[in-house]
KEGU-547273 format. One record per residue (C-alpha): residue number from 1; residue in one letter; x, y, z. Coordinates in Angstrom, 3 decimals, m for minus. Example, Ala and Ser with C-alpha at 12.3 -4.5 7.8 and 13.67 -1.06 7.14 Angstrom:
   num   residu         c1         c2         c3
     1        a     12.300     m4.500      7.800
     2        s     13.670     m1.060      7.140
END
This chain:
   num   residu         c1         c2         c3
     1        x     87.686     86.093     30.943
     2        x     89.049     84.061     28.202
     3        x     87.935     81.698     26.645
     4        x     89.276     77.768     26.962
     5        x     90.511     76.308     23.925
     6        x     89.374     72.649     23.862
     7        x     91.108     71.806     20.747
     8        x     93.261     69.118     20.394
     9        x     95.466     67.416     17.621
    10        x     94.762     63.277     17.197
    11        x     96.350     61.457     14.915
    12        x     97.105     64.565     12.668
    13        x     93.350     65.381     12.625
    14        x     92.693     68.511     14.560
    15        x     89.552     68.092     16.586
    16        x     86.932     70.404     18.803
    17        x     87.305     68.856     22.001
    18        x     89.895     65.770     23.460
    19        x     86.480     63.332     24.387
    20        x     86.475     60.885     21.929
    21        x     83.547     58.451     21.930
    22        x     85.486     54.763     21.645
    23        x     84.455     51.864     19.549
    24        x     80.927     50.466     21.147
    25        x     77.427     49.598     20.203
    26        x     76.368     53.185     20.287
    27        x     78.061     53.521     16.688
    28        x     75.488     51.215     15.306
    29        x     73.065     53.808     15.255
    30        x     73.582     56.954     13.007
    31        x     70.656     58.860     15.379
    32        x     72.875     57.928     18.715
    33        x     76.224     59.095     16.458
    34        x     74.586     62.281     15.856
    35        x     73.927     62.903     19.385
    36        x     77.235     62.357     20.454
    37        x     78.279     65.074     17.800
    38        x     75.616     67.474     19.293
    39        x     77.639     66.479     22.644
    40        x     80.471     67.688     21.831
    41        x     82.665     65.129     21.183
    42        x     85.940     65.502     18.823
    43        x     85.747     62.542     16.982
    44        x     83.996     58.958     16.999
    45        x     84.868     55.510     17.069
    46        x     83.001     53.079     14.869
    47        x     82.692     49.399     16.360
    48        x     84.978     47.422     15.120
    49        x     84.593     45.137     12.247
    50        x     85.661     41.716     13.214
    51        x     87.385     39.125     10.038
    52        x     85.781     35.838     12.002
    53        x     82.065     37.242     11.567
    54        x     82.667     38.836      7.878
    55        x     84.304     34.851      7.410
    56        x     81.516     32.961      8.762
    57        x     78.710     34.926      7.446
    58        x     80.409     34.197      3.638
    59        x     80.569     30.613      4.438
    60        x     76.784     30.478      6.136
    61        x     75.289     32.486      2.779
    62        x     77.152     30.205      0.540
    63        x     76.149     27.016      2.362
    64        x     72.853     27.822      2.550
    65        x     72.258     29.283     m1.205
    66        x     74.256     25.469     m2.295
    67        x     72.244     23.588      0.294
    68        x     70.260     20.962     m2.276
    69        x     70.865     22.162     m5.587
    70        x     72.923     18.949     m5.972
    71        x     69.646     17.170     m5.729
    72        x     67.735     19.385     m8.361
    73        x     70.542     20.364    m11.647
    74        x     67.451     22.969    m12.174
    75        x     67.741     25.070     m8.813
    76        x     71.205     25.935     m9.798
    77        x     70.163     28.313    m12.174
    78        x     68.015     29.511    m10.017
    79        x     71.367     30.439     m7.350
    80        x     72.144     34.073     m7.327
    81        x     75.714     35.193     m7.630
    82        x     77.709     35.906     m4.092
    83        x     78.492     39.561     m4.769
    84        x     74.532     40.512     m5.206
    85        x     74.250     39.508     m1.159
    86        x     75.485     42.160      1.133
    87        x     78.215     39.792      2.805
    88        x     81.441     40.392      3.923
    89        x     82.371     44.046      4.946
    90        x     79.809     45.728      2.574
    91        x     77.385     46.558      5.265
    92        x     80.322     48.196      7.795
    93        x     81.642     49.817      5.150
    94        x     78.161     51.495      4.154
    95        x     77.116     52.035      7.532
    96        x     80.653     54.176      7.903
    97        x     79.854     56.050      4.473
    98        x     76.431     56.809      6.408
    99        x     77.709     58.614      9.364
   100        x     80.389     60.631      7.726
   101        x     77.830     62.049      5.467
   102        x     75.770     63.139      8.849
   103        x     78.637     64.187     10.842
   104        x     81.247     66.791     10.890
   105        x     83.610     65.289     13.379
   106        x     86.289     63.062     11.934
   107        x     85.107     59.477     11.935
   108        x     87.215     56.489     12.953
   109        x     86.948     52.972     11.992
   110        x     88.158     50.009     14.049
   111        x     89.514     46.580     12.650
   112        x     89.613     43.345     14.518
   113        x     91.731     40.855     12.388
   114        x     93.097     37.426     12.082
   115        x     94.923     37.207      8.833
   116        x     97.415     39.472      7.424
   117        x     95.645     39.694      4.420
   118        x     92.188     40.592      6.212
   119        x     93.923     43.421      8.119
   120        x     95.446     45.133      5.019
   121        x     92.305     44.124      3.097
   122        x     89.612     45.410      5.016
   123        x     91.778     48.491      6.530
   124        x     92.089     49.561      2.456
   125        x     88.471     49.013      2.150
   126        x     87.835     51.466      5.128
   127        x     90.022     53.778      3.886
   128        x     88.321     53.769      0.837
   129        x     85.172     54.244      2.078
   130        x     85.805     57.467      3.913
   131        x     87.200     56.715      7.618
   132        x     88.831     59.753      8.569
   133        x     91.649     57.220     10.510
   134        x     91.732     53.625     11.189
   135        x     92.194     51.768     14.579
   136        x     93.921     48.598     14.503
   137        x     92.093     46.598     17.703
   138        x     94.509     43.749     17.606
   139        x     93.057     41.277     20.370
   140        x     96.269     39.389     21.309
   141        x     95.993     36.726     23.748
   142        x    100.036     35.051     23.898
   143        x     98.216     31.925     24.748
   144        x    100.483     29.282     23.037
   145        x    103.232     28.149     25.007
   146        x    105.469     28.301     21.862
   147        x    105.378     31.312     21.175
   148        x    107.741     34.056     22.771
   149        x    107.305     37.545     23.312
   150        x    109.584     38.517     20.605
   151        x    107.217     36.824     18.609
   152        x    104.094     38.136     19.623
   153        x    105.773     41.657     19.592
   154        x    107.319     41.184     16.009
   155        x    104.004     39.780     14.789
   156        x    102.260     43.103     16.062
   157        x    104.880     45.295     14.489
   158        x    104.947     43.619     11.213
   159        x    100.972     44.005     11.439
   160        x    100.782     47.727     11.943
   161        x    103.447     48.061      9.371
   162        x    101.993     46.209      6.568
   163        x     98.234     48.560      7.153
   164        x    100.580     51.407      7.167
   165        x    101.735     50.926      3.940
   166        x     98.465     49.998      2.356
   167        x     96.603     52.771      3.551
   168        x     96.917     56.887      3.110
   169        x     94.562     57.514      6.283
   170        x     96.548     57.495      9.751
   171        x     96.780     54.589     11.842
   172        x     96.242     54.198     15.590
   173        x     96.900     50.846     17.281
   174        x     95.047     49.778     20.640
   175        x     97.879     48.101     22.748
   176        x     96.738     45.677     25.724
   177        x     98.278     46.455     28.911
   178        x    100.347     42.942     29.181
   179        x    103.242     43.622     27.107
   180        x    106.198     42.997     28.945
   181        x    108.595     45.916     27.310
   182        x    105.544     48.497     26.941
   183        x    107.690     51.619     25.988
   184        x    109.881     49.501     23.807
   185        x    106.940     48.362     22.172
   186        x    105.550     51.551     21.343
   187        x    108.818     53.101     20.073
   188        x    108.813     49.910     17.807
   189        x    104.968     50.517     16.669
   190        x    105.828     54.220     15.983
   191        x    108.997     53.676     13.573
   192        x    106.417     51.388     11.676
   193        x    104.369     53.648     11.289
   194        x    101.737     53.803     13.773
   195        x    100.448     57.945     14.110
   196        x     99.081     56.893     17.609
   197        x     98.789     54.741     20.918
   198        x     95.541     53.907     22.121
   199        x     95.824     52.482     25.989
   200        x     94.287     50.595     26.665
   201        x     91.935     47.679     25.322
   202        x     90.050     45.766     27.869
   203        x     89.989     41.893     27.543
   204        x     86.836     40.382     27.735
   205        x     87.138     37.497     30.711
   206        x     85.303     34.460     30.205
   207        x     83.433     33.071     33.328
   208        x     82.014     29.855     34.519
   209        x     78.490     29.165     35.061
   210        x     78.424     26.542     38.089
   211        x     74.994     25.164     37.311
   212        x     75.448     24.144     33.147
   213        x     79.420     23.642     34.039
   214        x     80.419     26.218     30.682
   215        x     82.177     28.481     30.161
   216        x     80.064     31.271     29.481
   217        x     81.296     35.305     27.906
   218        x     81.378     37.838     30.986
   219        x     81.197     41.513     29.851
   220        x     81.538     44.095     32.103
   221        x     81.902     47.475     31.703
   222        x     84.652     49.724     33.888
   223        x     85.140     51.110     36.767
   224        x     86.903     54.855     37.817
   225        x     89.462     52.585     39.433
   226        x     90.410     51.086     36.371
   227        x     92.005     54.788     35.093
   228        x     95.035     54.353     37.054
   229        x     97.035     51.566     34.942
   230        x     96.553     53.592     31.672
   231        x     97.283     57.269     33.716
   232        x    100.309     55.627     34.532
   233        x    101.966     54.791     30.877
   234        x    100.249     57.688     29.268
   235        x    102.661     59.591     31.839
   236        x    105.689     57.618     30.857
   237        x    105.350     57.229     27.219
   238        x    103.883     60.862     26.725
   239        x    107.766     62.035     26.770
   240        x    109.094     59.242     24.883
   241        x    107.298     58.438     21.547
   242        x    106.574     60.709     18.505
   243        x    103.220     60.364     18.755
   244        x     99.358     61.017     19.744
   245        x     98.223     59.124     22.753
   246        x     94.808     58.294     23.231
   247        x     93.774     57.237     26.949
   248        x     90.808     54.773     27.357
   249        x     89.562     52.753     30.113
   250        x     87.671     54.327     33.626
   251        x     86.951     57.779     32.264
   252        x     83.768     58.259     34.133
   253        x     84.115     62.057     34.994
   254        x     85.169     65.492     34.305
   255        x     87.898     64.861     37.117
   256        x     89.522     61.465     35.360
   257        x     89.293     63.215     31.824
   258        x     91.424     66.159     33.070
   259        x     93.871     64.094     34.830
   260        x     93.857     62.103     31.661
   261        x     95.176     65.214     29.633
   262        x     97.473     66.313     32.578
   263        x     99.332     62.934     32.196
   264        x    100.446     63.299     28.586
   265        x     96.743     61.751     26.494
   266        x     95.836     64.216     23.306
   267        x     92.299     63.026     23.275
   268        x     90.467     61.078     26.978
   269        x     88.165     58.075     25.120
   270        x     84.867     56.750     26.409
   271        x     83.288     53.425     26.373
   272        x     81.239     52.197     29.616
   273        x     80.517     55.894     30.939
   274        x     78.290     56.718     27.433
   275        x     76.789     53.067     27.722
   276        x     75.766     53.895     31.005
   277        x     74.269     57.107     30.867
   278        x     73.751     57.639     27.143
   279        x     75.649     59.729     24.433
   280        x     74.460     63.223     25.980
   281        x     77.015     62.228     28.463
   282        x     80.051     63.304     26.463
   283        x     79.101     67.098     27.499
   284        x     79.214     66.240     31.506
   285        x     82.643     64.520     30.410
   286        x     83.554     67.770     28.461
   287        x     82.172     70.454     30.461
   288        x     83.899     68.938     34.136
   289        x     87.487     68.992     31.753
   290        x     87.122     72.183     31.337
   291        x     85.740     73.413     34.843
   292        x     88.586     71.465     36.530
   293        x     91.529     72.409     33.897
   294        x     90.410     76.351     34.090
   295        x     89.889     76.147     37.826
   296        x     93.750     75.196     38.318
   297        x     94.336     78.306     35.340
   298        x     95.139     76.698     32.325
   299        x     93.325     78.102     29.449
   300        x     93.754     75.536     26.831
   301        x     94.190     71.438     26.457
   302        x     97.055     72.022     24.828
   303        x     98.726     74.196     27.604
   304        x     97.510     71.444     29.950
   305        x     98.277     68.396     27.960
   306        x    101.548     66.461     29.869
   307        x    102.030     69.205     32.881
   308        x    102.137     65.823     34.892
   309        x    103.952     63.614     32.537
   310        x    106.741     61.781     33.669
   311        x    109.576     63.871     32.221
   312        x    107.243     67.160     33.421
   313        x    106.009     65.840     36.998
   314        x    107.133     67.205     40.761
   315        x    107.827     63.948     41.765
   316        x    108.879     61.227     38.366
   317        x    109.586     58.162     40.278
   318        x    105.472     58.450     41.365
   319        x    105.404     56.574     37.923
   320        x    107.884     54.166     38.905
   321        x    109.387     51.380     41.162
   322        x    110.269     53.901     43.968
   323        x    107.072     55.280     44.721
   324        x    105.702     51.637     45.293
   325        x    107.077     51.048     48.647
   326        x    105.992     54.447     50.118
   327        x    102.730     53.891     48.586
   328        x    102.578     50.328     50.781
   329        x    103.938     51.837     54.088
   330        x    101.741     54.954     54.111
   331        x     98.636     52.889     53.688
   332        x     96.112     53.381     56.742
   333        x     92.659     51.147     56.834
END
């Protein structure tokens, strides 16, 4: 019997297998990284490294090393200079040298910014430092009434190609669903430069709290249900950019990380499954890929990978407008 092939090809990094641990708390620790590697997985996500925090922890050091010395002339002699503190990205950045000295599998680092400067900044320093790629986590919310989509979409572009051009490493960029030309978008992110699509990111909702009357942070991880929205453009972009795809968001099973492939994605990531169950959980992903890809007689991921695209499905308009009525009429409760 042969053998499957579970390789894959991400971001011009070839990797083991297509589960990809995504950026969460589990990257903090080098012990739970290592177990994910002894999973199986092809690659991992570091957490990303956020410009506010690296910002306010520079200010908070520096306000509290000043605080008083204008009282006593003495104490200021007594200040240490900035760069002997471990502020600003220093501790990311040796936390990322850390793990790629323990692990074999390519290691990804993720960037949250808010400046242009930050973003090419920080995404040199990562580079620098030994990431294997770098994913651009830009957390858009178009909440300014001024603004248009052009120019939320031409800020993003402009964004991805200014990293692109400070950086040797490839660059992956972690759209939001709420676009409103998605595969425009991504042709757009690709000619600047962008080596791969990540869909998608999941907003964090705010709630209320009823009895203090705030507004209060409401994190919750996903659902299997919540596959079908990124399924969907993985399908219809798989035949229409130049480049990887990375599918994130409800992979809770063997069964959604095959469909995942099937639908165009080069590598399935995992968030809320591994947070749930632990990083040993990447081989239940990996092994049910390969039982249900093998069991309908493919013998590779890259035989498998877009047999239900779009461009490559029985029935294409299932992706589209057409299949939304049927869908509605043949529902029985």
């Amino acid at each position: 019997m042969t053998e499957f092939d579970l390789s894959t090809d991400y971001l011009g990094l070839t990797l083991r297998s297509p589960i990809v641990a995504s950026a969460s708390p589990i990257g903090r620790d080098l012990l739970a990284v290592e177990a994910l590697e002894a999973a199986g997985v092809g690659a991992v996500v570091m957490p990303s490294l956020f410009e506010e925090q690296i910002e306010n922890d520079a200010r908070t050091l520096a306000h509290l090393l000043h605080q008083g010395s204008e009282s006593f002339v003495e104490a200021a002699t007594y200040i240490p200079e900035m760069d002997e503190y471990r502020t600003g990205p220093t501790p990311y950045l040796h936390h990322l040298q850390v793990v790629r000295r323990h692990v074999h599998v390519p290691v990804i680092a993720s960037l949250n910014g808010t400046t242009p400067g930050g973003w090419t900044e920080y995404a040199a320093q990562m580079a620098d430092a030994g990431a294997s790629a770098i994913e651009l986590n830009p957390y858009l919310v178009a909440a300014d009434a001024h603004h248009t989509a052009v120019q939320v979409e031409d800020r993003l572009v402009s964004l991805v190609e200014d990293v692109c051009a400070a950086v040797e490493v490839p660059v992956a960029v972690k759209l939001s669903p709420w676009f409103s030309a998605m595969a425009n978008l991504a042709t757009r992110l690709v000619d600047a430069g962008a080596a791969g699509l990540v869909l998608f990111n999941r907003f964090v909702q705010p709630d209320v709290d009823l009895e203090t009357l705030t507004v209060v942070d409401s994190v919750h991880l996903s659902t299997p249900a919540e596959i079908a929205l990124p399924l969907r453009w993985c399908a219809l972009l798989r035949d229409q950019v130049d480049c990887s795809l990375a599918l994130s968001g409800g992979v809770h099973d063997g069964d959604a990380a095959a469909k995942a492939v099937l639908v165009g994605a080069d590598v399935v990531m995992s968030t809320s499954a591994l947070l749930r169950h632990g990083p040993g959980f990447a081989s239940v992903l990996r092994d049910g890929l390969v039982s249900r890809l093998s069991g309908n007689g493919y013998t590779s991921v890259r035989q498998a990978r877009g047999a239900l695209s779009a461009g490559n499905a029985p029935d294409p308009e299932a992706y589209e407008r057409a299949h939304y009525m049927h869908a509605l009429q043949s529902y029985r409760d």
